[in-house]
C-alpha positions as CSV (number, residue, x, y, z in Angstrom):
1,X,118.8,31.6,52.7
2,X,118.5,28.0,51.4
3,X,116.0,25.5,50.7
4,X,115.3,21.6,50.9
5,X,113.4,20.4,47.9
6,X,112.6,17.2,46.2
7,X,113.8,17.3,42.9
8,X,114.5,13.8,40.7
9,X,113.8,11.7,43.2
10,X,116.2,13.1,45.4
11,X,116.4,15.9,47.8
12,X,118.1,18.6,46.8
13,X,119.7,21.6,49.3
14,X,119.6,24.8,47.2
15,X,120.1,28.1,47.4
16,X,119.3,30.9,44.9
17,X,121.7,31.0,41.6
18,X,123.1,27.1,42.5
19,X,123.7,24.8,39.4
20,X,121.7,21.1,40.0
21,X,121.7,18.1,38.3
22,X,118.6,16.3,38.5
23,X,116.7,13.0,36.7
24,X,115.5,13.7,33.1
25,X,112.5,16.1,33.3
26,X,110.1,16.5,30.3
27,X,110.6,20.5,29.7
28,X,112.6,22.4,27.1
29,X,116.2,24.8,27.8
30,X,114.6,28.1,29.3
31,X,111.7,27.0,30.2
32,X,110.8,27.0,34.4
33,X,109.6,24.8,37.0
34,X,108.2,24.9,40.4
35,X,109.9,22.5,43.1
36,X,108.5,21.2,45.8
37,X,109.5,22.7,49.2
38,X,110.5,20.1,52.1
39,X,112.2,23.3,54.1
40,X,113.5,26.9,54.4
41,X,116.2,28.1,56.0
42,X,116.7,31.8,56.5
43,X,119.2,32.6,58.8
44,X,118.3,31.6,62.4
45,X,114.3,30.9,60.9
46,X,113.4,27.1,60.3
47,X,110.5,26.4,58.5
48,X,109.6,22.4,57.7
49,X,105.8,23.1,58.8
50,X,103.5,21.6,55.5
51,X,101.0,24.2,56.0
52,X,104.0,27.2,55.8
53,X,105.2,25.8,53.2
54,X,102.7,26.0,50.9
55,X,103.3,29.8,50.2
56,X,106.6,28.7,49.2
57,X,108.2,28.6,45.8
58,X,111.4,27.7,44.6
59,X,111.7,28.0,41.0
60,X,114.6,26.5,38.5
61,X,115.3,27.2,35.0
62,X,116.0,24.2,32.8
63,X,119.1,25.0,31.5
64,X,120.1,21.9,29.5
65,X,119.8,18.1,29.0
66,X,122.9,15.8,29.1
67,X,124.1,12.4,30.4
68,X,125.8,10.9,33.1
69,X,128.7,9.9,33.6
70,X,128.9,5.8,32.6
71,X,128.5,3.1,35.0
72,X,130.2,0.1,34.4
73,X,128.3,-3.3,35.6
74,X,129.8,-6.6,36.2
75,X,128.5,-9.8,37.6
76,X,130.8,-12.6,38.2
77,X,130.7,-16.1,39.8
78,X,134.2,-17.9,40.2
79,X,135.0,-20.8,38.8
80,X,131.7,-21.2,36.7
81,X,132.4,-18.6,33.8
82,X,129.3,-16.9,34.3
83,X,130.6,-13.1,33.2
84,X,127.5,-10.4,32.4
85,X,128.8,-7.0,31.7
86,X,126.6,-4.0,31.3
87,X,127.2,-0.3,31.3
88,X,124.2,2.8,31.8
89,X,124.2,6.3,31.5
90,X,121.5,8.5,33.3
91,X,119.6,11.3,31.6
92,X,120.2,14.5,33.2
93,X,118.5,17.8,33.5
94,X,121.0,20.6,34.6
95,X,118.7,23.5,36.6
96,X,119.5,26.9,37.8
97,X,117.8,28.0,40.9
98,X,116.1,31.6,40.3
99,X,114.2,32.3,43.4
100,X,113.1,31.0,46.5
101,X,109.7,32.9,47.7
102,X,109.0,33.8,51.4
103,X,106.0,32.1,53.5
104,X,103.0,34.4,52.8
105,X,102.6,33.7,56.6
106,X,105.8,35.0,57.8
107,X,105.6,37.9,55.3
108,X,102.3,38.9,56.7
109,X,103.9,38.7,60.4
110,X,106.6,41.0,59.2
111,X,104.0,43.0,57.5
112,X,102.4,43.3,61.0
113,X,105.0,43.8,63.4
């Protein structure tokens, strides 16, 4: 079972107990967060429905805050001299995926059947 989830400005494919790096997000080491669910995957089951997926929860523990690696910058025009260099480093979040929850729906199908 995996999930799609926007995470960071990015999307994210997860599964439970995967490492992510994501954009700087304001929370302490331990503490958990809720992701929001683009789409499940369990086994031959495809869910991407917005009304299915609103029973769904993927939560990540913030494990810790760090920096990327450096990007070096450089704009240069020939033969004018014009040289601008310029490096950045992004703040990162490192999360651990703990559980990805079931679509109350399809649990109350299973339920059923």
């Amino acid at each position: 079972m995996y999930a799609i989830v926007r995470a960071g400005g990015r999307q994210e494919k997860v599964s439970v107990g995967d490492l992510i790096s994501v954009d700087r997000v304001n929370a302490k080491p331990g503490e958990t967060l809720t992701l929001k669910t683009l789409l499940v995957v369990d086994g031959d089951k495809i869910t991407s429905d917005a009304k299915a997926l609103e029973g769904v929860t993927v939560t990540a523990e913030v494990v810790e805050h760090n920096r990327g690696k450096k990007i070096e910058i450089l704009r240069y025009k020939n033969k004018t001299g014009y040289r601008r260099r310029q490096g950045h480093r992004a703040d990162l979040t490192d999360l651990k995926v703990l559980s990805i929850g079931a679509p109350k729906k399809a649990a109350a199908k299973k339920e059923e059947a």
